[in-house]
N, C-alpha and C positions, 0 to 999 in steps of 0.2 A: 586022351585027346591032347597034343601040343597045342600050347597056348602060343597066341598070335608074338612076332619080331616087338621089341621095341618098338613106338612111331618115333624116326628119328628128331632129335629136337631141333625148333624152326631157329632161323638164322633172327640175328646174330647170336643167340644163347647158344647154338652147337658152339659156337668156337670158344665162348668168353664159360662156360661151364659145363663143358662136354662130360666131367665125371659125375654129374648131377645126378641121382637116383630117381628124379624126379623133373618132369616138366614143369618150370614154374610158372606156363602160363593157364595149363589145364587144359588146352584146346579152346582157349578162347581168345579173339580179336578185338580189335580196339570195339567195333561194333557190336560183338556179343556182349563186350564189359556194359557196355551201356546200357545194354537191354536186359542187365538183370534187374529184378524187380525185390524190391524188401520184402523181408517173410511177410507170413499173415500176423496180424496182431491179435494175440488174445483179448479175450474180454478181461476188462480190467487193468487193463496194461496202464494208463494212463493215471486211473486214478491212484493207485499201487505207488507209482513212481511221485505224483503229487501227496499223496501223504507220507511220503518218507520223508519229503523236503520240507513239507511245514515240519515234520516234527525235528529236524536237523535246526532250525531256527530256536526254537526252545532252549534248547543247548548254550552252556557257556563257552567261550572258546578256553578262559583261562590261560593264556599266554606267557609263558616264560621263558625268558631269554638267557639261552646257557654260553659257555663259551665258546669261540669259534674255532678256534683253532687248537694243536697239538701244545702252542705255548703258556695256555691260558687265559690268550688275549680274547678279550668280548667282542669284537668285531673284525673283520679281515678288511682291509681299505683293497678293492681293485681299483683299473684305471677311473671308472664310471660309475663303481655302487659299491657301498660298503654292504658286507656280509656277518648276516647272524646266522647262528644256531636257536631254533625257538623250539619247545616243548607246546603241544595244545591239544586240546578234547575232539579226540575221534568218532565214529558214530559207535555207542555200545558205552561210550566211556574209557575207550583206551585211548593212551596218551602218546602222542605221535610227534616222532620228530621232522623236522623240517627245515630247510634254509629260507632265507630272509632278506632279500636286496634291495639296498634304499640309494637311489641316486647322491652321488656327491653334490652334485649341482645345482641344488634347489629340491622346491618340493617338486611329487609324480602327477603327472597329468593323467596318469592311466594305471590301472593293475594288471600285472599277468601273475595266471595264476599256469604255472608249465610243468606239465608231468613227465611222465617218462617212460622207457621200454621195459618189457619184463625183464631184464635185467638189472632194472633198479638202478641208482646214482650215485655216483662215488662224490660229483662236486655241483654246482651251478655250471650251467653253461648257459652264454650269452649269448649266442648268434641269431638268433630271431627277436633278441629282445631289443626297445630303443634307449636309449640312453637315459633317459627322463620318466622311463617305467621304475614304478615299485613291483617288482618279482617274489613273489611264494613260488618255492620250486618243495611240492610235498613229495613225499618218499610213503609210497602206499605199506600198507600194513604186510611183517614181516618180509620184507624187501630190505638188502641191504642200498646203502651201507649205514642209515641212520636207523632204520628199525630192523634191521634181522633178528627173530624171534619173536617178536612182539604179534600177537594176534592172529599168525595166518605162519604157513611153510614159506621157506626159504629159495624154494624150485619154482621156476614156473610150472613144470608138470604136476607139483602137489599143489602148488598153490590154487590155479587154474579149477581145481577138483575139491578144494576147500570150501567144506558146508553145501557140497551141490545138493546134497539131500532134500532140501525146502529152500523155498522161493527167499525166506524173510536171514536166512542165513549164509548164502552164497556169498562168497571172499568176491568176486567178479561185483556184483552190488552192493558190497560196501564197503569198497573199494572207491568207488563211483561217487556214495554215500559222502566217503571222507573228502573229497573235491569239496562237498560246500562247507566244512565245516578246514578245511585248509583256506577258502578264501573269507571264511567269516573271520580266521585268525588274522589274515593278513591286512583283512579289513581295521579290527581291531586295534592292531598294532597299529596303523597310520592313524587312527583314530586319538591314540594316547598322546600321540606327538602334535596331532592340530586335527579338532574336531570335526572340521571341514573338509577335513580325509575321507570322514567314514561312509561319503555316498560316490568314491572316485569309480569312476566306470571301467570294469572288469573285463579282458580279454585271456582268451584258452588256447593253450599250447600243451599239445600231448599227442605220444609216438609209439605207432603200436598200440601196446596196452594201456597205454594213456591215452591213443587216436580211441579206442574201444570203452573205456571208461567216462571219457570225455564226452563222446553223444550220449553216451546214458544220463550224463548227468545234468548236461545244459541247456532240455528244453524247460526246466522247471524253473531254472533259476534266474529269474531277470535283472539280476543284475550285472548279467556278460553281457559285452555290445556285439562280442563277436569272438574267432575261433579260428586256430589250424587244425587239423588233424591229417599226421600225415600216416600213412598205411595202415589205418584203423583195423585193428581185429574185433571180435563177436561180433562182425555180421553177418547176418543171414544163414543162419546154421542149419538151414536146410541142404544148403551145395555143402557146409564146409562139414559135415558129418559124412558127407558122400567123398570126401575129397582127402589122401592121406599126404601129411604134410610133415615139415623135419621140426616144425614148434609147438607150442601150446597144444595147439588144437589137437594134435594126434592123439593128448592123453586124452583130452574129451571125448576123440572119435571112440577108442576100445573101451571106455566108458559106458557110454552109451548103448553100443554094442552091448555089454553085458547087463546095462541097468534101462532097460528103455524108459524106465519112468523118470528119468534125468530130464529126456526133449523137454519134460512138460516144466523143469524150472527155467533151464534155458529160454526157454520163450519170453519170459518174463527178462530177459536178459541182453534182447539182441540188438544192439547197434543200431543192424537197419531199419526195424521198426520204432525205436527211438526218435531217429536221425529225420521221421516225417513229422514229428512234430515240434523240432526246430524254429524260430522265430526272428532267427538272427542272421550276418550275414557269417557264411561259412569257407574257409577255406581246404578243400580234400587234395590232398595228394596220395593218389592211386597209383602201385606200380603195375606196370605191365607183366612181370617176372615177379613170383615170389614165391620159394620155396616153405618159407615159414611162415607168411599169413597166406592163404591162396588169393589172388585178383578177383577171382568173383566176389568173396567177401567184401573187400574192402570196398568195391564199386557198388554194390548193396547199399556200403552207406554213404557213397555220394550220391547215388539214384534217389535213398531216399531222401536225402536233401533238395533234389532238386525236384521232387516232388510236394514237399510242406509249403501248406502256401505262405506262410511268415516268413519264411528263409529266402537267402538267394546263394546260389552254389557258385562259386571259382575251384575248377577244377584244372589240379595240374596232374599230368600223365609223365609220372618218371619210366625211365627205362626198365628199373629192375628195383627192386625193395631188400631190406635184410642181407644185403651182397656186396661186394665190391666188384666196381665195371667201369669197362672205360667211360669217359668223360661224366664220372660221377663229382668230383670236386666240382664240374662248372653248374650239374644238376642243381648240387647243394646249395650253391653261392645264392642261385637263384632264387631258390625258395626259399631261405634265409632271407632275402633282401624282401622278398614279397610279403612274408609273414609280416616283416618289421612295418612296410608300404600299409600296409592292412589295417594294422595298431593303430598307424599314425593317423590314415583316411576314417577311421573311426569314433578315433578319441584327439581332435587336434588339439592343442594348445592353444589357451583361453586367447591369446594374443594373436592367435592365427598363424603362426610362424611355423615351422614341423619341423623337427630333428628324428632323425634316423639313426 
C-alpha cells in the first residue's frame, strides 16, 4: 500500500521552513491549541511533589562564592549587576554551580530565579530581567557550562532519559527539585548581605526545559509571586508520545515505545498536570510552530494554568518556537519587556516607583 502525499505545510511555514521534516504545528489551530486539555493526574501527584519540597527545605544551601571570571576576579561588574560564580547544595547532595546577580544600585526589591534551555548556559542574560532584581540564573545538573558532568548526561537526549526508571530518580524531577534549592541559595546569599533580604519575593524565568521544569516546581513553593515560561516542554505526554519531533521528546517517544512501563513515571512528571495547581500569576508563551517542543504540549500547560483556580494565565501566541522567522526580533523585544512589566506589577518598589 502507498502511503498518503505529504499534507503540504500551512502558510506561512511553507515559505519561512519549507525543508522541514516535519509540520511544527501538528495540524493544529489556534483553536485546537486551546482546547487541549492537561493529562489526567495520577493519584498521588500532589502529595509526591509536596513532600519533595518540604524535604528540599531541610537542606542547607551552603553557599560559596568562587571566582567569576577567567582572570580570577570575584565578581564581574556589568552595566546594572555585579556577577558571581556561587557553588550550593543540590537535591541528592550534589553541588551545583551557578550565577549570582546583584544590582549595582541599591538593594533588590525582587528575586529571579531564570533557568534555561536544554542547552544549558554559557553566561547570564538579562533581557527579561529589571534592573533592581537579584538574579539566580542556575545551570541544572550535568548541563554545561557550569556543571557538565556533574549528576546527570551532557545530551539532552541522555539527559531527558536519566533515571526514568523510578518516579523518585528521574533527572526531569530533580532537576525541577534543584529550582528550590537554587532559590534557597540565592535567598541565602541576600540574606548574609542584609537579613531583611531573606523574605524578598521571588519571580520564574525559564525556557524550554526550564518553561518544563519551572511548572513542576512552582506550585509548591510559595515563595514565588509569579512566572514566565516561555515554550514549556513535558506537557501532556499523552499527544507528545504520539507526536515525532526533532528535540528531547523523540528520545522519550522510542523510549517509551520500547519500555512502556516509563508512561507510568512520566505521569508523575507532566507539566500540564502540574501547571493546574498553580497559585500565582503566570505568564506562557506558546508557539504556534515548533518543531522541537510540539504546540499541543506547551499549550497543555497554559490550559492548565488557566484552569487552576489560584492562578491567572497571560498568554502570549509567538509565531513559531525553537526557529528563526521573520519578525522574530520584534516577538522577542516584546516578551522581554512584558516579562520585565510582570516583575515589576508584582513586586513594586516599597516607594511605589517601578524600574524596568
Amino acid at each position: 500500500m502507498t502511503a498518503p502525499p505529504p499534507r503540504p505545510l500551512p502558510a506561512p511555514y511553507d515559505r519561512w521552513f519549507a525543508d522541514s521534516p516535519i509540520d511544527g504545528t501538528y495540524g493544529y489551530d489556534r483553536d485546537a491549541l486551546l482546547a487541549v486539555e492537561p493529562a489526567a493526574e495520577p493519584d498521588g501527584f500532589a502529595d509526591l511533589w509536596r513532600s519533595w519540597y518540604a524535604r528540599s527545605r531541610e537542606v542547607r544551601s551552603d553557599v560559596v562564592a568562587e571566582r567569576a571570571d577567567a582572570e580570577g576576579a570575584a565578581t564581574v561588574r556589568r552595566a546594572t549587576h555585579d556577577v558571581f560564580v556561587i557553588t550550593h547544595t543540590g537535591d541528592g547532595g550534589l553541588r551545583l554551580r551557578a550565577w549570582v546577580a546583584l544590582p549595582v544600585d541599591g538593594p533588590p526589591r525582587v528575586g529571579v530565579v531564570h533557568s534555561h534551555g536544554y542547552g544549558g548556559r554559557d553566561a547570564p542574560s538579562f533581557e527579561r530581567v529589571p534592573r533592581d532584581a537579584a538574579v539566580g540564573f542556575p545551570v541544572a545538573r550535568g548541563l554545561g557550562a557550569l556543571n557538565r558532568g556533574v549528576g546527570a548526561p551532557d545530551t539532552s537526549s541522555a539527559h531527558v532519559l536519566h533515571g526514568i526508571e523510578a518516579v523518585d530518580t528521574y533527572a526531569v524531577g530533580r532537576s525541577a527539585v534543584d529550582l528550590w534549592h537554587a532559590a534557597t541559595a540565592l535567598l541565602d546569599m541576600l540574606a548574609e548581605r542584609d537579613p531583611a533580604l531573606a523574605d524578598l519575593p521571588l519571580y520564574y524565568v525559564g525556557t524550554s526545559f526550564g518553561g518544563g521544569i519551572g511548572a513542576l516546581a512552582l506550585p509548591w513553593d510559595d515563595r514565588f509571586v509569579g512566572a514566565t515560561l516561555e515554550v514549556p516542554t513535558f506537557g501532556q505526554h499523552d499527544l507528545r508520545l504520539q507526536m515525532p519531533c526533532l528535540g528531547s521528546g523523540e528520545a522519550v517517544r522510542h523510549h517509551v515505545a520500547d519500555h512502556p512501563e516509563a508512561r507510568e513515571v512520566l505521569a508523575f512528571h507532566d507539566a500540564s498536570v502540574a501547571a493546574t495547581h498553580l497559585r500565582i500569576p503566570v505568564r506562557v508563551e506558546c508557539a504556534a510552530w515548533d518543531t522541537s517542543v510540539p504546540p499541543p504540549g506547551q499549550f497543555g500547560v497554559a490550559n492548565g494554568v488557566a484552569r487552576a483556580p489560584g492562578a491567572a494565565l497571560d498568554l502570549t501566541v509567538l509565531t513559531a518556537g525553537h526557529a528563526a522567522y521573520p519578525g522574530q526580533a520584534r516577538e522577542q523585544a516584546a516578551a522581554y519587556a512584558a516579562t520585565r512589566a510582570h516583575i515589576t506589577n508584582l513586586a513594586p518598589n516599597p516607594s511605589g516607583t517601578r524600574r524596568t
